[in-house]
C-alpha positions in Angstrom: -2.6 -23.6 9.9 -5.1 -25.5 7.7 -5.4 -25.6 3.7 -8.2 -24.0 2.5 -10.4 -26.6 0.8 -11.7 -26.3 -2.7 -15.5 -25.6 -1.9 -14.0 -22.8 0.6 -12.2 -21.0 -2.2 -14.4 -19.2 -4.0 -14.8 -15.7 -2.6 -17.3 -12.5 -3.2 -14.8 -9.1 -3.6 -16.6 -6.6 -1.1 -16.1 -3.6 -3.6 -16.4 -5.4 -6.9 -18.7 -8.4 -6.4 -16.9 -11.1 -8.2 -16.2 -14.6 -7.5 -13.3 -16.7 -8.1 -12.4 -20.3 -7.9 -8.7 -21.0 -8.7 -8.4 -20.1 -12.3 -12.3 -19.4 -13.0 -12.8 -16.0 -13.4 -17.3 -15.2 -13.1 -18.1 -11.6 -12.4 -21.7 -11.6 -10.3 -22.3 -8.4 -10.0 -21.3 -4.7 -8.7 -21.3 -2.9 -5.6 -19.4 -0.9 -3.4 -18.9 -1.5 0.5 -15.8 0.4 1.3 -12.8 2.6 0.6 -10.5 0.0 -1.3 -7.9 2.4 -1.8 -6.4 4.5 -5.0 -7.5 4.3 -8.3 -6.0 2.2 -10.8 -4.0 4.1 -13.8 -2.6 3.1 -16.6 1.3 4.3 -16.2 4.0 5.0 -18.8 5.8 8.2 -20.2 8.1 8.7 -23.4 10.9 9.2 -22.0 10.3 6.1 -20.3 11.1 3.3 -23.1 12.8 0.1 -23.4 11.4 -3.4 -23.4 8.5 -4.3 -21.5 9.2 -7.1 -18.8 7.2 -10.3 -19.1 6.3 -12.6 -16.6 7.7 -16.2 -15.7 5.0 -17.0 -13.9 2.1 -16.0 -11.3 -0.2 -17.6 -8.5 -3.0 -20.1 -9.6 -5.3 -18.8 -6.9 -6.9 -15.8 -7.3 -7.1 -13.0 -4.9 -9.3 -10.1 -3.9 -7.5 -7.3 -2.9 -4.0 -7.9 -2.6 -2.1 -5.1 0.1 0.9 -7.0 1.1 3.2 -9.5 -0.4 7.0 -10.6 0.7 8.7 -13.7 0.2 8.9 -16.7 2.6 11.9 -19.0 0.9 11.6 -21.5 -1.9 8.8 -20.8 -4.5 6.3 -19.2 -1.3 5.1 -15.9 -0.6 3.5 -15.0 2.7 0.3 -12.9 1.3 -2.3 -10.4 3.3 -5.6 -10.7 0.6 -7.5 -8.0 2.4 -10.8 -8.9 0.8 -11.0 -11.7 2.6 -9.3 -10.5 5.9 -6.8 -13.8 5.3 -3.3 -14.3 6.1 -1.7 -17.0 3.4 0.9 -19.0 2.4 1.4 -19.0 -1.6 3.4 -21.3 -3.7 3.8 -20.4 -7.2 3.3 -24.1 -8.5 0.5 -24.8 -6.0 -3.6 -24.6 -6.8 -4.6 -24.1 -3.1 -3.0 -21.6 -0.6 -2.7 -22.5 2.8 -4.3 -20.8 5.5 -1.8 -19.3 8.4 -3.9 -19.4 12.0 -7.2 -18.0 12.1 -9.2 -15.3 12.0 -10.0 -13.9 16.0 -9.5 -12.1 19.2 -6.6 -14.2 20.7 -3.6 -14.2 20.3 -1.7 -15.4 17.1 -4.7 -15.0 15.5 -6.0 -11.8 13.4 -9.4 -9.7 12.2 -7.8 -7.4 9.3 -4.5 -7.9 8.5 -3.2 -5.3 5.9 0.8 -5.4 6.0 3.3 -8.5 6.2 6.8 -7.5 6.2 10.2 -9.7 6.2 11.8 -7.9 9.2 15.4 -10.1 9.3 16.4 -13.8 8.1 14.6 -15.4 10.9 11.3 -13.2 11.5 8.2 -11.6 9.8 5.9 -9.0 11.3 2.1 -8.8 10.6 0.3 -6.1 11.3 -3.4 -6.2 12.2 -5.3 -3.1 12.1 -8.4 -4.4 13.8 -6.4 -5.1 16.8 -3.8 -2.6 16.4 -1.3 -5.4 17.2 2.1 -6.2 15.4 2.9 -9.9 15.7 6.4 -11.3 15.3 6.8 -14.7 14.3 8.5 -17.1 12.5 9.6 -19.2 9.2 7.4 -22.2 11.2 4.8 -19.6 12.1 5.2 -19.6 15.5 4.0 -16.1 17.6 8.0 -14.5 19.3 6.1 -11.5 20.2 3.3 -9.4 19.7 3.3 -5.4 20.1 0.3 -2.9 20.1 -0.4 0.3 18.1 -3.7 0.9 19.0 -5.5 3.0 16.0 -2.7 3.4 13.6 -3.5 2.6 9.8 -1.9 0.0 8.3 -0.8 2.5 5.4 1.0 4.4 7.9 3.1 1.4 9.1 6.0 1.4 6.7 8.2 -1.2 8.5 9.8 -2.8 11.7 13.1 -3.8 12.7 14.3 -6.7 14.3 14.3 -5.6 17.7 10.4 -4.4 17.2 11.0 -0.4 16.3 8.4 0.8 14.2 8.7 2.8 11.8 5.3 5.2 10.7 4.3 8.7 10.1 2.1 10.3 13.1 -1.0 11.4 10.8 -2.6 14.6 10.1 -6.4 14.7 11.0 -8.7 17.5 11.1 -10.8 15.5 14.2 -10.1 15.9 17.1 -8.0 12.4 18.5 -8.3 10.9 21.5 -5.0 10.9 23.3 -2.3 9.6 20.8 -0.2 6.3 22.6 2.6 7.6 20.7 3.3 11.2 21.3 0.8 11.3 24.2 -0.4 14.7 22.5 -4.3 15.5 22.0 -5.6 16.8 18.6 -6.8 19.2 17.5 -3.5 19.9 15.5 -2.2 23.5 15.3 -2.7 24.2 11.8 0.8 24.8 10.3 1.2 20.9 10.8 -1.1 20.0 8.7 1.0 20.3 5.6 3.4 17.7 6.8 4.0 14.4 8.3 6.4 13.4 10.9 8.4 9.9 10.4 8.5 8.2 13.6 11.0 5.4 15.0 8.0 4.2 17.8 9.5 1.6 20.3 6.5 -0.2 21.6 7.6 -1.5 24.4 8.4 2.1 26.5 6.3 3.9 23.8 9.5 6.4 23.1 9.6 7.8 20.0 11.8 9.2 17.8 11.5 11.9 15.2 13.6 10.8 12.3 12.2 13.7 9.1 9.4 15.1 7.6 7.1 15.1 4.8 5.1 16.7 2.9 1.3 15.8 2.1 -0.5 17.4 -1.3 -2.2 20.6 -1.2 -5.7 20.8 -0.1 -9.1 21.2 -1.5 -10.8 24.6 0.0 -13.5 22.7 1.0 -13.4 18.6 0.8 -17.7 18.1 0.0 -17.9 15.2 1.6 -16.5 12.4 3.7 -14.4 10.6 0.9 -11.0 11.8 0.3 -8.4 10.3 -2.2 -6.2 9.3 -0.3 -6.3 6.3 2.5 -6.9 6.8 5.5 -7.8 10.8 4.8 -10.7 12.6 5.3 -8.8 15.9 4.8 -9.9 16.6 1.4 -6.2 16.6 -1.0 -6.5 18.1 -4.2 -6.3 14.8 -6.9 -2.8 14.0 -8.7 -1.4 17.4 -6.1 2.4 16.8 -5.4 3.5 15.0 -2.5 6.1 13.3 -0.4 6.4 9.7 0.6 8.9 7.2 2.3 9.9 3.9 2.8 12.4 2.0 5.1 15.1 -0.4 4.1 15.3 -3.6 6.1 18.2 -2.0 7.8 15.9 0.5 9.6 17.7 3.1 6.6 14.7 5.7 6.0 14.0 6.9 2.3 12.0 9.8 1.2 10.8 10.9 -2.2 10.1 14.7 -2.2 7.5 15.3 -5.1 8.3 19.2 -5.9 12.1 18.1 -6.6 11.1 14.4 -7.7 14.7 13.2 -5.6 15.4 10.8 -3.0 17.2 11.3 0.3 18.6 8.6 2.4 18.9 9.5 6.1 21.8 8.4 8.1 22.0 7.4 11.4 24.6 9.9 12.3 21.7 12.3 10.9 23.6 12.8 7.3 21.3 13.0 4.3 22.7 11.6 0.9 20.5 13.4 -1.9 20.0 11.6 -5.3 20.4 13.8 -8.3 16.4 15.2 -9.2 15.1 12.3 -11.4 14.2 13.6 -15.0 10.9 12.8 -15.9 8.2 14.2 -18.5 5.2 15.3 -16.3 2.1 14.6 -17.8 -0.8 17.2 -18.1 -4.1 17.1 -16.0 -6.5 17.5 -19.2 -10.2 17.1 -19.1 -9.7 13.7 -20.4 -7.8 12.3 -17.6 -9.8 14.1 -14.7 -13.1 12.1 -16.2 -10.7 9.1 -15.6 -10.4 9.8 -12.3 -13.8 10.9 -11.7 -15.1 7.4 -12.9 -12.7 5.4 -10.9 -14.0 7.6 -7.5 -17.1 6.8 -7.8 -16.3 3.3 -7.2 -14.5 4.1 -3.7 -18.1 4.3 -1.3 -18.4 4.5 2.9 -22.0 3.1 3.2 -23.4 3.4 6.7 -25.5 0.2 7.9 -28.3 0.3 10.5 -28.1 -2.8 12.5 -30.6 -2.4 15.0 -32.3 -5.4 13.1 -31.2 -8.2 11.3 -30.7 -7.9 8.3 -28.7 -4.8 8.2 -29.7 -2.2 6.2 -28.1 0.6 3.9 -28.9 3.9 5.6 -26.5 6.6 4.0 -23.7 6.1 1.0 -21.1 8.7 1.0 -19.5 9.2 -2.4 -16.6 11.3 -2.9 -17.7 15.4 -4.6 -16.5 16.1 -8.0 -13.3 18.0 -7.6 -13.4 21.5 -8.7 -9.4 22.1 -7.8 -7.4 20.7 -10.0 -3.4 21.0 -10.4 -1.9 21.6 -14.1 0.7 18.4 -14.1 0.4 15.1 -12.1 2.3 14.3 -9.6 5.7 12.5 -10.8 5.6 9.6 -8.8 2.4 7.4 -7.4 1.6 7.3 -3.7 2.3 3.9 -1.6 4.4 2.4 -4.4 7.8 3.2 -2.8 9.6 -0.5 -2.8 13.6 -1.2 -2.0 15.4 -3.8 -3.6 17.8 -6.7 -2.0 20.7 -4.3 -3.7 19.4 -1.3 -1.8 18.1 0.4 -4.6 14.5 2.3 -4.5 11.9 1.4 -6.7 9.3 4.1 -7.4 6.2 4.1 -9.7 6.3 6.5 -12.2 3.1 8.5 -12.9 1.7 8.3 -16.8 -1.5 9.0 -18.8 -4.5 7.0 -18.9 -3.5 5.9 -22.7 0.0 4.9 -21.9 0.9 1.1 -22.8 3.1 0.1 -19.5 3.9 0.8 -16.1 7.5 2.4 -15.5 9.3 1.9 -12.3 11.9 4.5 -11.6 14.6 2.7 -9.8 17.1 4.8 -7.9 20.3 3.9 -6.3 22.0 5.4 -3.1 24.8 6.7 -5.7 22.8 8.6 -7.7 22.2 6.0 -10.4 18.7 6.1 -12.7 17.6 3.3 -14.5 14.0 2.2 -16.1 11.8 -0.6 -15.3 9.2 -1.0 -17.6 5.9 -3.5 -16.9 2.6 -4.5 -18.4 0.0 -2.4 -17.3 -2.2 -2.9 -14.3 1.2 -4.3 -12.1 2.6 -3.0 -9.0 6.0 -4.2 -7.7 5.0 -5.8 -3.9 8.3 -7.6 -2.8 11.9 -9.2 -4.2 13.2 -12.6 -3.6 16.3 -14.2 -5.1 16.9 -13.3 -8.5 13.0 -12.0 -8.6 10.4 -9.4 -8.9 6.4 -9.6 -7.5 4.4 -7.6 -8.5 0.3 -7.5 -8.4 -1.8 -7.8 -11.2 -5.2 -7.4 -11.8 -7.9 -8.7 -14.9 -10.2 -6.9 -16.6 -12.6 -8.5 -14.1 -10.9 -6.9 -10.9 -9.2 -10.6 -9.7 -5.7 -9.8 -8.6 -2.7 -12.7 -8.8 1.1 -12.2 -7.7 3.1 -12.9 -11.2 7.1 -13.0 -10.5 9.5 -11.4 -13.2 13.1 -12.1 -13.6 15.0 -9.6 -11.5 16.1 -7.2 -13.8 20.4 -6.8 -14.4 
């Protein structure tokens, strides 16, 4: 590993064109190179109040695109800054992050890392999606062991034990796949299974799987108009803010789902017992013509752009934007996509859905019990990982830079 030097540090965000140098903050410019994910909303309901938590501190560097945070030990975080394809080292207190291994083929090195996880006291798993290789190592960053998914999305990847299961949902697609490494099944899918998701325990190593629940995805547009969709990783075409289901897994292995018709959480057992939570009260918020402009705006920042590279330069052939959505549900979903998070303390962590003129961002956070209590943030934060006595969460500026800020953990 190598510290990134001062004069390496300033960066150019592929989807927003800005530049950062530590604490500078200089926007250059706008364009759009690639699907960067959902759009932001501001979150918040009324029957979602309390006092809004305020940060003890955050990172001094400044990031691109954050996608995965979890903490290391002291005042570090191990962070993925997907703009910048970088694995990093983080402390709190420090100016420069600290590169960890290099960008490459070989092995412990990486092309597009998108997910670092804390998978027991001693190990952490990063998973490259360029490769399709999980690598295992160590608090002194040394490589234990290093597994292969080949073309499985980081987004699908929701966590690994410590004996290498992982855990992920075997996608949906309307293409037609080559032979899946998991379920060594070929597409096309029969079409009643394109309204769910299975949640797969995947063993690497024989490439057994095992089928642990099901989900449910959002309901469809009758015709998607075009290759973006609004969710990652999906082509398929979901209707925006449509209900859905989504899951997480504890570091125990435990698996978590959210249903988003009920708004509850289940915990699976491994004696294949579900405990349900109680359905989590919450005031949905109407789709008006007001909040699908929002959306519509924040799309049309989200871009595939085809490059013709037969000579150098490359050059911009096609840009596919998403179609204005004509389907449109009455009420938002309750609960955001992706934002599924479990505490030291077991308890889950969701991200409530608001309206675009709510004042904070509240976190629904759920215990196995049956317990409901509110977490309320400032807007533009999304609770990434826990450490002792601490909350991370991602924040963004009004000039798209994202930093890590920690909170006190919340009694």
């Amino acid at each position: 590993m190598r510290p990134l030097p001062s004069k390496e540090l300033p960066v150019y965000c592929a989807w927003r064109g800005v530049r950062s140098s530590g604490r500078r903050r200089v926007v250059i410019g706008l364009m759009t190179l690639g699907v960067v994910g959902l759009p932001a909303t501001a979150i918040g309901q009324v029957d979602c109040q309390g006092p809004i938590l305020a940060p003890t501190r955050e990172t001094e560097h400044a990031f691109t695109r954050i996608a995965s945070v979890d903490y290391f030990g002291g005042d570090t975080l191990v962070v993925v800054d997907a703009g910048e394809d970088l694995l990093l080292a983080v402390s709190m207190t420090a100016r420069t992050p600290t590169q960890i291994w290099r960008q490459g083929g070989g092995p412990g090195e990486y092309r597009r890392p998108r997910l670092v996880r804390r998978v027991s006291p001693e190990l952490f798993m990063l998973y490259d999606e360029a490769h399709g290789r999980l690598t295992l190592f160590d608090g002194r960053w040394r490589v234990h062991q290093e597994l292969h998914l080949p073309g499985v999305g980081a987004f699908r990847i929701r966590g690994v034990d410590a004996t290498g299961n992982t855990f992920l949902d075997e996608y949906p697609s309307f293409r037609r796949p080559p032979r899946s490494a998991i379920t060594g099944t070929q597409g096309p899918r029969r079409r009643a299974d394109r309204d769910t998701v299975v949640i797969l325990r995947h063993n690497p190593l024989s490439d057994a799987a095992d089928t642990l629940g099901r989900i449910v995805l959002p309901p469809r547009r009758s015709s998607s108009g075009g290759m973006i969709a609004e969710w990652p990783g999906s082509m398929d075409g979901f209707i925006p803010f449509g209900e859905r289901d989504d899951w997480t897994v504890t570091d125990r292995g435990q698996v978590v789902i959210v249903r988003g018709l009920e708004y509850k959480a289940e915990w699976l057992g491994g004696d294949g017992a579900v405990r349900h939570s109680v359905p989590i009260s919450s005031a949905r918020v109407d789709v008006t013509a007001e909040e699908k402009e929002a959306w519509w705006r924040a799309a049309q920042t989200d871009s595939i752009v085809m490059m013709d590279c037969r000579s150098r330069p490359c050059k911009p052939v096609n840009v596919f934007r998403a179609a204005r959505p004509t389907e449109w549900p009455k009420v938002k979903s309750p609960f955001e996509y992706l934002s599924l998070r479990v505490d030291p303390n077991g308890d889950l962590w969701i991200r409530r859905t608001g309206a675009i003129h709510d004042s904070h961002v509240c976190y629904d956070v759920v215990s196995e019990t049956g317990g409901v209590r509110h977490v309320l943030l400032p807007l533009e934060r999304t609770v990434m990982a826990f450490g002792p006595g601490a909350v991370f969460a991602r924040a963004e500026d009004p000039d798209g830079l994202q930093f890590v800020e920690e909170y006190r953990f919340p009694r």
